[in-house]
N, C-alpha and C positions, 0 to 999 in steps of 0.2 A: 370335269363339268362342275360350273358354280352355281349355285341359284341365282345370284345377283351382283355382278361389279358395277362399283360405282365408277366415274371417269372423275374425280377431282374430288380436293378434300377442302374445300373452303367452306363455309355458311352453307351453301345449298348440297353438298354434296355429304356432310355430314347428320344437318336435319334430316336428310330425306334418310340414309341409313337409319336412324333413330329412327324413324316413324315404321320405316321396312320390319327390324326388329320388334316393336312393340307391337306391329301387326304378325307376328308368328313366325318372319323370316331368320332362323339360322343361321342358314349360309352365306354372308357377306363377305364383300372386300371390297374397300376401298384405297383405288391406284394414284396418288399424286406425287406432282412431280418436283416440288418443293422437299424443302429437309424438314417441313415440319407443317403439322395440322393447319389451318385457318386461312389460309388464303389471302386475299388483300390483305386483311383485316388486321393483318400483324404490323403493319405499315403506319394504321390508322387510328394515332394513339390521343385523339380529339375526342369527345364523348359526344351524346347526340344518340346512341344504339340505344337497344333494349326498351324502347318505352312501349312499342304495345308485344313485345314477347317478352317481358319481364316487365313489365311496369317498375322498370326501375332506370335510369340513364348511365350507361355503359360506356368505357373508350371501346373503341374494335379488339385492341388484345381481351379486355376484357370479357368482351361478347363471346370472342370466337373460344375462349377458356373453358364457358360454360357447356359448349358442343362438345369441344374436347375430351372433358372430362368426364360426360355423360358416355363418350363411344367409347373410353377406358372402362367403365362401370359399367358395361354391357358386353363387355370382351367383343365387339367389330373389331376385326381382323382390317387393318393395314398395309400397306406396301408402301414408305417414303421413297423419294430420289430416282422415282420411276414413271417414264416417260415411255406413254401410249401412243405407239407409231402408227395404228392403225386400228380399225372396224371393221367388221362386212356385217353385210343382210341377214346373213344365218347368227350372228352374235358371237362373233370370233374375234376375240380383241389380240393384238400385236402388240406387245410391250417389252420397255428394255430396260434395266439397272445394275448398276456394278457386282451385286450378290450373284443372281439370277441371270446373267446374259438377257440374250433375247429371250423371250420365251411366249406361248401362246395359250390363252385359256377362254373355251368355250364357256358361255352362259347362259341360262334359261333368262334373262332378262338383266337390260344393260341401263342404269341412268347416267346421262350425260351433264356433266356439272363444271363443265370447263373454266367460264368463267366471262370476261372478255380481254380482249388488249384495247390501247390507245391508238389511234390516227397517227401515223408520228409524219414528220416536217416534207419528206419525199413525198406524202400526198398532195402537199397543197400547192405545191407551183412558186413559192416566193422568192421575188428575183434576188439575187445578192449572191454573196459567196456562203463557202459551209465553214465558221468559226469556230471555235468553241464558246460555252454557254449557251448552247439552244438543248433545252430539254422539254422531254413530253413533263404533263406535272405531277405525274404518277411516278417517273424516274426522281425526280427533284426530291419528290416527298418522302422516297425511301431513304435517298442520300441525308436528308436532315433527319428525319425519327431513327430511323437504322441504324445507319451509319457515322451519325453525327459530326454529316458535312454540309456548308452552307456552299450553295453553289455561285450564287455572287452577293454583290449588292446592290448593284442597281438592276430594277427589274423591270418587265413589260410582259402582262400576260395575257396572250391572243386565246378567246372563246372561254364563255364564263356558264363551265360546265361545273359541276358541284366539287370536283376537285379543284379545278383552276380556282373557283372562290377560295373553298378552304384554304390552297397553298397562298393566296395572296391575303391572309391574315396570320398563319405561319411563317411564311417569309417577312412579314412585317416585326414577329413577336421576336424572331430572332436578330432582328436590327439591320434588314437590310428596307430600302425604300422602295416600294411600290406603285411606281410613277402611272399605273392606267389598266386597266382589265379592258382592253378592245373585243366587242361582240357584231358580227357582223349581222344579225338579226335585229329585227325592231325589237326583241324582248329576252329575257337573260336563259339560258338553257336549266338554269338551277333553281334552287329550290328556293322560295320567299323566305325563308327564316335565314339562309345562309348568305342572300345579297345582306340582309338586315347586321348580320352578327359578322360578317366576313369583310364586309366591307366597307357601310356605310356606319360601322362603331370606328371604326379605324380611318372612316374620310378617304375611302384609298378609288376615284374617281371611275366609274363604271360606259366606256363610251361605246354606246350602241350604234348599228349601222355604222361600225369604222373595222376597219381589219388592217394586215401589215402588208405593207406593198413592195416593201424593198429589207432588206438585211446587210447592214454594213460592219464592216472589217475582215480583216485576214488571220490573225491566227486566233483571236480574240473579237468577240463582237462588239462591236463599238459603241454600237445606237439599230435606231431601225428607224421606217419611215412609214406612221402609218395616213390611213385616208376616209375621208367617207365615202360611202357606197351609198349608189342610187338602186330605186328599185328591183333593179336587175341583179343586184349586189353586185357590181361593174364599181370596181373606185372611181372619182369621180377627185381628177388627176389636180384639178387646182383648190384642193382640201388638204395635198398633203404637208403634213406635219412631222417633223426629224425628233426624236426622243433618244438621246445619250444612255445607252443604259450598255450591261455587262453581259446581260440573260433574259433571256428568252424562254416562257414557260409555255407551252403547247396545252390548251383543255379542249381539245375542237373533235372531241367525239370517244366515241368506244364502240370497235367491234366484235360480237361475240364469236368466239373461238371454233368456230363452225366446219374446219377442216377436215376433221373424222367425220365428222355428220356426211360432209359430202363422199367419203370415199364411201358410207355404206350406203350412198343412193336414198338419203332422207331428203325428202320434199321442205325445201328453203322459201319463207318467206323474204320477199324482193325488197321490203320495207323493214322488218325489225332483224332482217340477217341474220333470223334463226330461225329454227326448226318451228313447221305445223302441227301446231296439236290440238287435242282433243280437250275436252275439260278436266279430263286423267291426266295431260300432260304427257300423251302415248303422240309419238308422231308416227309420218305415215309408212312405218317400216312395225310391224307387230311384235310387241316386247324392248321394243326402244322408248324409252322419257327421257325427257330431257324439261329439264327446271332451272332457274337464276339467271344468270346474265347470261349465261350461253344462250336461252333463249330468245330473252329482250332483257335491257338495258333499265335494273331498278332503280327508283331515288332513296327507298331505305331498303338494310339487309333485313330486319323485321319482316319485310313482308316476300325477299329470297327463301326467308327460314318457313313462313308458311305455305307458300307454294311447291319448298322441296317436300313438305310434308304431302302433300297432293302427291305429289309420283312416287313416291316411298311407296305409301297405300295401296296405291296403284298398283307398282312394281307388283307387289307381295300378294295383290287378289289374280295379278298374271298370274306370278309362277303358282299357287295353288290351284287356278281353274282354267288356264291359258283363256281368258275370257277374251272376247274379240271386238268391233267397231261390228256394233248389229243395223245400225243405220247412218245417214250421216244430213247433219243441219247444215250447211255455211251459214257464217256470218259474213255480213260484208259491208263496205262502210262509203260514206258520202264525200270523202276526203278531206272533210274539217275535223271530222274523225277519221286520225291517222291510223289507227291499227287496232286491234282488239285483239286478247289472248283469253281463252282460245279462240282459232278461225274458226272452229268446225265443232259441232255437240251432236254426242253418239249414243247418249242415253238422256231417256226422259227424268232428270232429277232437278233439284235444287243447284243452279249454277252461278258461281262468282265471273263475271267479264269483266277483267280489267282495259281501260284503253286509254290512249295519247289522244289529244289535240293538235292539228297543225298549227296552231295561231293563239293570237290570246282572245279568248272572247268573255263579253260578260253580258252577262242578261241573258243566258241561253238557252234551252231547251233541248234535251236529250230525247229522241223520239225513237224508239222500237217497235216494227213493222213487221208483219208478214205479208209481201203481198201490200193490198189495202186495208188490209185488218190491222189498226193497232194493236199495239201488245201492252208498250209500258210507254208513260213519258213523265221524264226529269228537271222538273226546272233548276240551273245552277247560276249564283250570284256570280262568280269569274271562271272560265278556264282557263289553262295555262298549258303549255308543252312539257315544262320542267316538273309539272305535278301530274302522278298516275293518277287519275278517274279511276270508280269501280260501280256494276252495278250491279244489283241479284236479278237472278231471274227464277222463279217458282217451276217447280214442275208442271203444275196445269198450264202457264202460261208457255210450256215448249212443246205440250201435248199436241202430235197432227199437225208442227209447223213445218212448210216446206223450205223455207229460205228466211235468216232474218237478219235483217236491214235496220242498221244503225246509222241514224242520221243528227244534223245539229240543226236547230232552228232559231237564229240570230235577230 
């Protein structure tokens, strides 16, 4: 029996250990399945990290160093090169490594820090053949930081997700051309400072409402053919357009790693593809958290790192009092507001509610509801998709509410 395994050792899985230990817990381990600590983050040798958890600007090795070295300086117990095969309800983790075989270990409280993956090219239907040079831009960008391989030279990158940005001004620094970032949405998935710094310092052309409709060559891609889309995001067939190029970078989503989640029977959100939780970051299996991208899909690790500190906390006020979900709020939303974390508030305290935008709006109003009771409202100069919202909410204002209702007023 453990007190606590953590499922992953990236940014979230490592904060949240830290926080666990500094809150009284012991007993840890943390299981991943890489050969070494940090997760993405080793990949992500760009700076941008650290400004509000260090007030200082970080690459990702850097960042993830400082995690690192704090779970060395607290003696957290480890397991590299090990791949967790399973979960169940009662907290019996499945896991396997070349020391160890298989083996299995009960625990008084489990965080899930997995992580997420990419969409890769089998999702999206595009006609053509399967060449080489089509990569996700998470594969790309390990090949050049990593491994230091440049995958081609001429490029075209479909969905301008905060990686796809980044790699299409990486790809640029190491001399290959950048002939078009295609987004099939009216507005870019990423973050304003990284269309600013990624693409438009570089002139490398951002075309919205257009995606790739065809994939040409055979052993080697040749070019592609992309299009505009109408309304329906339907390309819109006398728009299309033939681009020569080598490689194909894929940015067109992330899903969180949510596979354990399902074998222990945890309640999935339909919308962020991860796990329901609490403001504890407890989902709806008792002594399960889960925190960072496993459960929604962040734009900085900054705020992975203080979220996993939320379930660390957490974790460690479980296994000290097995404390339980004494009541439960939903929240729930108008569908310009896309999602809120948490869904659900099960104590009367001081709560952060992070949430997505479907659309870009400006001039808008943030309205929280119970019922016809107002509660709170926000006025905001632009939303955006690509940018997390956050808002507080006070204890008196969650005191004796039955249900509450987040809505946009445009």
């Amino acid at each position: 029996m453990r007190d606590l395994v953590i499922i992953g050792g990236g940014p979230a899985g490592m904060s949240a250990a830290i926080a666990a230990r500094e809150s009284g817990i012991q007993d840890i381990l943390i299981l991943e399945r890489d050969g070494q600590l940090g997760g993405i983050l080793q990949q992500c040798i760009h700076n941008g990290f650290g400004l509000h958890m260090f007030g200082e600007e970080l690459t990702g090795p850097e960042y993830a160093w400082k995690y690192e070295k704090k779970v060395n300086e607290l003696g957290i117990e480890y397991k590299l090169n090990t791949m967790v095969l399973d979960i169940t309800e009662d907290k019996v983790i499945t896991a396997t490594n070349s020391n160890d075989g298989v083996f299995q270990i009960k625990a008084k409280a489990i965080i899930l820090a997995m992580g997420c993956r990419e969409r890769s090219k089998g999702a999206l239907n595009i006609a053509g053949t399967r060449p080489a040079g089509i990569y996700s831009a998470g594969t790309a960008q390990k090949y050049v930081n990593t491994f230091g391989y440049l995958p081609g030279k001429n490029v075209v990158i479909l969905g301008s997700g905060d990686i796809g940005l980044i790699m299409a001004r990486r790809m640029t620094l190491e001399g290959s051309k950048v002939h078009a970032v295609c987004e099939i949405m009216s507005y870019s998935g990423g973050l304003a400072r990284n269309i600013e710094q990624c693409l438009n310092d570089f002139n490398i052309p951002l075309r919205l409402e257009h995606t790739v409709v065809e994939i040409h060559g055979k052993d080697r891609l040749e070019g592609v053919t992309i299009a505009k889309v109408d309304q329906n995001r339907k390309p819109i067939l006398d728009t299309r357009e033939y681009i020569p190029c080598d490689t194909l970078l894929l940015s067109v989503g992330l899903i969180p790693e949510n596979e354990l989640s399902k074998n222990a029977n945890i309640k999935l959100s339909n919308i962020t593809n991860g796990a329901v939780v609490d403001q504890d970051r407890q989902t709806s299996v008792g002594g399960i958290f889960a925190c960072g991208n496993v459960l929604h899909v962040h734009d900085l690790v900054d705020f992975v790192s203080k979220e996993a500190e939320i379930a660390g906390k957490a974790a460690a006020e479980y296994i000290k009092s097995g404390k339980k979900q004494s009541f439960v709020i939903p929240i729930k939303t108008d569908g310009k507001i896309r999602y809120t974390v948490p869904q659900i508030i099960t104590e009367a305290k001081d709560v952060t509610v992070y949430f997505r935008v479907s659309d870009v709006y400006k001039n808008a109003k943030i309205i929280i509801t119970d019922g016809d009771k107002a509660i709170l409202s926000k006025s905001k100069a632009k939303l955006a998709p690509g940018e997390m919202e956050k808002i507080m909410l006070k204890t008196e204002q969650i005191k004796n509410v039955k249900e509450l209702h987040f809505s946009l007023e445009v």
